[in-house]
MOPAC internal coordinates of N, CA, C and O (Angstrom, degrees):
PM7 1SCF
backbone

  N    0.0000 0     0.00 0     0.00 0    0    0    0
  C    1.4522 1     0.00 0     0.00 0    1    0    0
  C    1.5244 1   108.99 1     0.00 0    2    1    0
  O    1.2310 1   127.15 1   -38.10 1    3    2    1
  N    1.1279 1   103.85 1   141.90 1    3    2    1
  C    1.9912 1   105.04 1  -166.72 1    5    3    2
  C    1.8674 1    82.38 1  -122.84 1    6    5    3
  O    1.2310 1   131.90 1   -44.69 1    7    6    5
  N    1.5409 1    94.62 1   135.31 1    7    6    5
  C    0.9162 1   126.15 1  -179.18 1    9    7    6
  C    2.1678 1   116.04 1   -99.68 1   10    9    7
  O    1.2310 1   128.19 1   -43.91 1   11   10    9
  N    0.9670 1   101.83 1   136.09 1   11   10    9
  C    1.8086 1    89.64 1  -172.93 1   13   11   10
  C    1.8212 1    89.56 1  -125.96 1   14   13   11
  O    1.2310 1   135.48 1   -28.01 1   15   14   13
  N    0.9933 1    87.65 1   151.99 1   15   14   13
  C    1.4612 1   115.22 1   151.65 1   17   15   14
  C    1.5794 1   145.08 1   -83.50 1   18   17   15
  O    1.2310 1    97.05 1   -81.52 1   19   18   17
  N    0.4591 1   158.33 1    98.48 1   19   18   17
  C    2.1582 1   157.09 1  -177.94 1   21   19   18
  C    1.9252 1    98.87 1   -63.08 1   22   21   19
  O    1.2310 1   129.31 1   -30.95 1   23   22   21
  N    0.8352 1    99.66 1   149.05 1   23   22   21
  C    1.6752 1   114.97 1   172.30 1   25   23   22
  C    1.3525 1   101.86 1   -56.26 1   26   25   23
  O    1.2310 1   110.61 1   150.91 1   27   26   25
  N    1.1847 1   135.25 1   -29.09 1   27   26   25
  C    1.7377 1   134.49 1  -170.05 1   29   27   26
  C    1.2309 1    81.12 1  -101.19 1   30   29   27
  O    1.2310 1    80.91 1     6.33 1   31   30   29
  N    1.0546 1   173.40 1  -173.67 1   31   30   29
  C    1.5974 1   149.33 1   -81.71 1   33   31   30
  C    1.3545 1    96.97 1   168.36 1   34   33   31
  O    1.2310 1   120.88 1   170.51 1   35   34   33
  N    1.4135 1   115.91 1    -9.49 1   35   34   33
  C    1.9464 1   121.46 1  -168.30 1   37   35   34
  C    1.5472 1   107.60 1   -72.88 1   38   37   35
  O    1.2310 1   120.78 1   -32.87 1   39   38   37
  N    1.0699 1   116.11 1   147.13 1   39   38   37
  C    1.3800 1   116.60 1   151.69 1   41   39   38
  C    1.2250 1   151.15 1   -29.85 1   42   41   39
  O    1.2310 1    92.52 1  -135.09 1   43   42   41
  N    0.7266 1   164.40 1    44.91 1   43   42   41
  C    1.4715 1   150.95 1  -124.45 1   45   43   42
  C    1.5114 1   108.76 1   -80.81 1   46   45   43
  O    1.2310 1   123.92 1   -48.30 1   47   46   45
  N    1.7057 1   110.08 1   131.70 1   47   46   45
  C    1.8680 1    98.61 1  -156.26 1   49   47   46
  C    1.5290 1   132.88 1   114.37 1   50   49   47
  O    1.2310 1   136.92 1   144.30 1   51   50   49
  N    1.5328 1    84.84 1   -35.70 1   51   50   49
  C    1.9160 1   103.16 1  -166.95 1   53   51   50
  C    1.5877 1    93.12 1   -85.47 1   54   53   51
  O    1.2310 1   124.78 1   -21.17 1   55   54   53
  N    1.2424 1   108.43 1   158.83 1   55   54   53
  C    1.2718 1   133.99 1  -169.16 1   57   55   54
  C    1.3190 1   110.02 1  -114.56 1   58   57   55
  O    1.2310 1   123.42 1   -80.00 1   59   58   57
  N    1.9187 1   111.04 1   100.00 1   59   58   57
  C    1.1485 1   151.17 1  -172.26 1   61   59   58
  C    1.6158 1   103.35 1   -81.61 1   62   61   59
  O    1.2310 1   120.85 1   -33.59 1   63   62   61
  N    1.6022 1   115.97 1   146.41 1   63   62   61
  C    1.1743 1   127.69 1   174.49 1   65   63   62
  C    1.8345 1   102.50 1  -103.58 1   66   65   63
  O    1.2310 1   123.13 1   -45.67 1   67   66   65
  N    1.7070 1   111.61 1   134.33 1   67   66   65
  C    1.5256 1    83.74 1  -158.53 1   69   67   66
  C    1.5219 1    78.88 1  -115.73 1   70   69   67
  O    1.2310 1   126.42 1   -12.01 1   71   70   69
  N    1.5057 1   105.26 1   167.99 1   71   70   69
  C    1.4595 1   123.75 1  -172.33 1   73   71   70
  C    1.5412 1    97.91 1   -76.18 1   74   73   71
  O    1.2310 1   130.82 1   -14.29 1   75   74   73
  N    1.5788 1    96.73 1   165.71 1   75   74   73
  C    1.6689 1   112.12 1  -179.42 1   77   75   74
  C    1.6104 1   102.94 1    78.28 1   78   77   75
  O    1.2310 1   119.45 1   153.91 1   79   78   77
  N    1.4695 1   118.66 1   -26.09 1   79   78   77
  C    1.2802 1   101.76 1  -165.12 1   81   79   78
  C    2.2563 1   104.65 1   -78.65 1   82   81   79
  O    1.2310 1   130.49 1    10.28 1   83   82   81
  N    1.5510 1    97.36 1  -169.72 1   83   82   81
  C    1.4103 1   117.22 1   149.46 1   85   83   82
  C    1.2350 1   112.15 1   -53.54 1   86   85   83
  O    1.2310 1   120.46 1    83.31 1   87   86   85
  N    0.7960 1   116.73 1   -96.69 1   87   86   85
  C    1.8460 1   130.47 1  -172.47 1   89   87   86
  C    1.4490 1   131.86 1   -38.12 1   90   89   87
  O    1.2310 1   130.44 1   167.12 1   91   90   89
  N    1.4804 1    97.46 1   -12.88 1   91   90   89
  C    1.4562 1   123.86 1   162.94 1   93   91   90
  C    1.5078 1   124.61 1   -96.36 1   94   93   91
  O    1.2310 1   123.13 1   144.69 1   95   94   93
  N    1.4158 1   111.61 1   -35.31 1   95   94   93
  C    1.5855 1   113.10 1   132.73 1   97   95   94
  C    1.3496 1   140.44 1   -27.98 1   98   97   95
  O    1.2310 1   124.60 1   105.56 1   99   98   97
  N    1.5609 1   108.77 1   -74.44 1   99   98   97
  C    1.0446 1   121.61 1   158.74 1  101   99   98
  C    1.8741 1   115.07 1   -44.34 1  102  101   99
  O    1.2310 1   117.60 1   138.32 1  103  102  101
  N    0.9733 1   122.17 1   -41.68 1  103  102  101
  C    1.5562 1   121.90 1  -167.78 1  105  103  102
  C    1.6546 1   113.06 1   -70.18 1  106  105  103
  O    1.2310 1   126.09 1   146.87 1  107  106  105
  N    1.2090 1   105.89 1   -33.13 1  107  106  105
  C    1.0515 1   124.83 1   160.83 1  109  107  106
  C    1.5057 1   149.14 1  -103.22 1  110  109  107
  O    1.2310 1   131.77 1  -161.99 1  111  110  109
  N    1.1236 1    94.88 1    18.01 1  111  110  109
  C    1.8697 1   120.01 1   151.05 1  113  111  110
  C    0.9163 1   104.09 1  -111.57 1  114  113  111
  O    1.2310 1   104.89 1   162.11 1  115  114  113
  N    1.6115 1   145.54 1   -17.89 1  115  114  113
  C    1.3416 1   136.10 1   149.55 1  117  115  114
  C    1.6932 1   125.49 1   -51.29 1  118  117  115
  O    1.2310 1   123.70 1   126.84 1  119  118  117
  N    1.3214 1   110.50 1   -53.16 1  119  118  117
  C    0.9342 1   118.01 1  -170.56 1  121  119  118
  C    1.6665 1   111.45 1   -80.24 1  122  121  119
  O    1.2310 1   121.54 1   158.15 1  123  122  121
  N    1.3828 1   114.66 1   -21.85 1  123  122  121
  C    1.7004 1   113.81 1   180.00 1  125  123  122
  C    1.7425 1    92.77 1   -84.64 1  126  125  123
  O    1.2310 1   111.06 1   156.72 1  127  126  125
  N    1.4775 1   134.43 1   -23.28 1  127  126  125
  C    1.2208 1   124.22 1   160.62 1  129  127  126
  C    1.3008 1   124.91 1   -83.43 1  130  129  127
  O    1.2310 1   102.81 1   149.74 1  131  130  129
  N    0.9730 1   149.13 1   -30.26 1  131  130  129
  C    1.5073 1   121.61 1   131.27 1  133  131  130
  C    1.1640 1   136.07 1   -32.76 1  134  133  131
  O    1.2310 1   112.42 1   123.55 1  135  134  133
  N    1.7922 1   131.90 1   -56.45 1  135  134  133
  C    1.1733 1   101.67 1   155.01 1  137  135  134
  C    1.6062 1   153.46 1   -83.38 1  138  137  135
  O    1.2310 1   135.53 1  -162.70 1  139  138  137
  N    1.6007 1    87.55 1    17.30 1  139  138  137
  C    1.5819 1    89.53 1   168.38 1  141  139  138
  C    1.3391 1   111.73 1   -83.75 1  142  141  139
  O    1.2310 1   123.51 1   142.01 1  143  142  141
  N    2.0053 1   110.87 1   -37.99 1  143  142  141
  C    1.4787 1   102.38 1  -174.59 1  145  143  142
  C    1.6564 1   107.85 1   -63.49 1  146  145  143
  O    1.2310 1   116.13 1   150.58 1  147  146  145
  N    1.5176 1   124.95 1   -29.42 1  147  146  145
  C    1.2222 1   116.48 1   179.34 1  149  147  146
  C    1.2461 1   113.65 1   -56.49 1  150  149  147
  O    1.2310 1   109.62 1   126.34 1  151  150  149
  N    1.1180 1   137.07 1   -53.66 1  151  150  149
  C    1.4646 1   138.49 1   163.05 1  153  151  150
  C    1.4668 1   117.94 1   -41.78 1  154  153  151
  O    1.2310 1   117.82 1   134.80 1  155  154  153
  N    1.1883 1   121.76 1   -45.20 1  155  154  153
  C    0.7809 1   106.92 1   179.35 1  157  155  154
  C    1.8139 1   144.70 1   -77.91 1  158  157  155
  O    1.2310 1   130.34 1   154.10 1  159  158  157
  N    1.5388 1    97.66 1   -25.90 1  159  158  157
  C    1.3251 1   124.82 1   130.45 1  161  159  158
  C    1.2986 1   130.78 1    -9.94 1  162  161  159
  O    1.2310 1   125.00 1   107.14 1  163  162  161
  N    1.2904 1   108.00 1   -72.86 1  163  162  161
  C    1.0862 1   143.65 1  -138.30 1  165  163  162
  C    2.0009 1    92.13 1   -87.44 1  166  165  163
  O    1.2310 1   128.12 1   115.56 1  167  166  165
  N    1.4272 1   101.97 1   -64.44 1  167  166  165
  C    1.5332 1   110.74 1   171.02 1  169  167  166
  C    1.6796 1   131.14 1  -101.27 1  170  169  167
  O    1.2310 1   125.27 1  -164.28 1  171  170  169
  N    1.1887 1   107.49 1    15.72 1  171  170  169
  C    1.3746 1   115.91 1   158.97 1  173  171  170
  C    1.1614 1   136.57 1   -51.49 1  174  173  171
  O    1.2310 1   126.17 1   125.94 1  175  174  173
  N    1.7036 1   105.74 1   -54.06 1  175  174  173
  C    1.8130 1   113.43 1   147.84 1  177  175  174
  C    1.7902 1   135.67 1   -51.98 1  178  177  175
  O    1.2310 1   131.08 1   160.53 1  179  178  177
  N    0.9100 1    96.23 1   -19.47 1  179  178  177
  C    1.3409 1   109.70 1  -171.59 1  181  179  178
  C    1.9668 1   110.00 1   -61.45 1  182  181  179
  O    1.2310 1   127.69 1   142.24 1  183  182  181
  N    1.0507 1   102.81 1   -37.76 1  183  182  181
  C    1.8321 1    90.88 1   159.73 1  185  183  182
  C    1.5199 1   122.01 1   -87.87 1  186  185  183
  O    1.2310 1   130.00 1  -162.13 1  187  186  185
  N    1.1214 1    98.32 1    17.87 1  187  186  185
  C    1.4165 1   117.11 1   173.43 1  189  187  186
  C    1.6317 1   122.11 1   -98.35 1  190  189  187
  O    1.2310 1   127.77 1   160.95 1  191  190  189
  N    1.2064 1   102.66 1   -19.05 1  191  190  189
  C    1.1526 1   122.21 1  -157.57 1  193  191  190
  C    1.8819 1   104.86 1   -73.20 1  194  193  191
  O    1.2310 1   119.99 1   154.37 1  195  194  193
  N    1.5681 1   117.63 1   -25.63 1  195  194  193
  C    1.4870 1   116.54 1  -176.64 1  197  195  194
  C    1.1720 1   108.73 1   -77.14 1  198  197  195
  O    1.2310 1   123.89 1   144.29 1  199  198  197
  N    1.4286 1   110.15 1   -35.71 1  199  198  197
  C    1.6691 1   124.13 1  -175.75 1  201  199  198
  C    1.8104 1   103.27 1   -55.93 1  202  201  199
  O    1.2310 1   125.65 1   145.68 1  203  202  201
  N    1.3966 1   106.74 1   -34.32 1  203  202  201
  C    1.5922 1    95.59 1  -164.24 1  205  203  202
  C    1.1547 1    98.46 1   -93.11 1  206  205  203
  O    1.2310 1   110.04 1   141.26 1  207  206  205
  N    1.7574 1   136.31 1   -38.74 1  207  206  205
  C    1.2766 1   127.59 1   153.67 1  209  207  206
  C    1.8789 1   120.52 1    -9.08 1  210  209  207
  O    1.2310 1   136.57 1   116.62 1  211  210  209
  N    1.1201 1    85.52 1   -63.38 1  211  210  209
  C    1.6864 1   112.63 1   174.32 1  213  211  210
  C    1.2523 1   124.76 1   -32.02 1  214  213  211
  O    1.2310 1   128.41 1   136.91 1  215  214  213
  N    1.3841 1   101.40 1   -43.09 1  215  214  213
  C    1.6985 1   123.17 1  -149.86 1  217  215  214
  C    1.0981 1    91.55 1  -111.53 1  218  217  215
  O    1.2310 1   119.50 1   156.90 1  219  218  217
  N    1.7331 1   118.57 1   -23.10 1  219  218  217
  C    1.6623 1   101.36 1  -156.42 1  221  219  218
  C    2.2132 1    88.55 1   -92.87 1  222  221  219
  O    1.2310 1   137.57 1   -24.27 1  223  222  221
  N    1.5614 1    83.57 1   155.73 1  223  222  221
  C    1.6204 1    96.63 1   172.83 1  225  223  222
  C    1.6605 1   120.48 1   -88.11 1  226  225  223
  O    1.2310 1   127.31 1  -176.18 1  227  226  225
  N    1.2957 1   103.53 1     3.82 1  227  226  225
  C    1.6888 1   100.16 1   179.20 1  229  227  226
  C    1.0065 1   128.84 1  -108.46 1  230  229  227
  O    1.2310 1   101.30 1   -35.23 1  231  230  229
  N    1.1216 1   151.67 1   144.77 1  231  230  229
  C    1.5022 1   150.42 1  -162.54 1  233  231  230
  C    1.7207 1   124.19 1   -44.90 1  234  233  231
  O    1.2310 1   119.58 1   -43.23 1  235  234  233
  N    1.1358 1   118.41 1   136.77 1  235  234  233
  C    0.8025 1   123.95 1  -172.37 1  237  235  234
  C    1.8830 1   115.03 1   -24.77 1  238  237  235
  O    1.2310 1   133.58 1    93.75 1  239  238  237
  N    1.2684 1    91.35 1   -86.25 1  239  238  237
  C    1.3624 1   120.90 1   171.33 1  241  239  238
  C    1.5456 1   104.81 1   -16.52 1  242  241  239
  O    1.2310 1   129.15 1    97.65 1  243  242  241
  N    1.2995 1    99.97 1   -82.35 1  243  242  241
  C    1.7335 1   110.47 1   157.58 1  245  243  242
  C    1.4582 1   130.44 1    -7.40 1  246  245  243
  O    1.2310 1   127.13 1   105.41 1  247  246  245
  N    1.3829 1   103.89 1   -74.59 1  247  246  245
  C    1.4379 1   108.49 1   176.85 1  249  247  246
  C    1.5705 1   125.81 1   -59.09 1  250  249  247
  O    1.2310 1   127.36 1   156.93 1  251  250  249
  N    1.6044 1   103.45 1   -23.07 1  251  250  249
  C    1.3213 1    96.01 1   176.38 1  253  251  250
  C    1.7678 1   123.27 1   -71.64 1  254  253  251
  O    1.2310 1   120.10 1   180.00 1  255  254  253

């Protein structure tokens, strides 16, 4: 099977999710929830972060 390319870099063949629909909905409340939970993850600790300074026994410098 020979595979082609399009000038915009897509596939030609491949199986596109098209706008307006369901499934494109869905694709994209998926994907803005992943990266919100990644973010959010990600900086949740972060006002947390003086408290452990606090707690921790090693030098300043160190801990960072």
């Amino acid at each position: 099977m020979r595979v082609l390319n399009s000038p915009g870099g897509a596939i030609l063949g491949a199986p596109f999710i098209e706008k307006r629909t369901a499934e494109f909905r869905r694709t994209n409340l998926a994907l803005f929830a992943g990266g919100f939970s990644t973010f959010a993850l990600l900086y949740s600790v972060q006002p947390l972060m003086p408290e452990f300074s606090r707690d921790s026994t090693s030098a300043r410098p160190r801990a960072a």
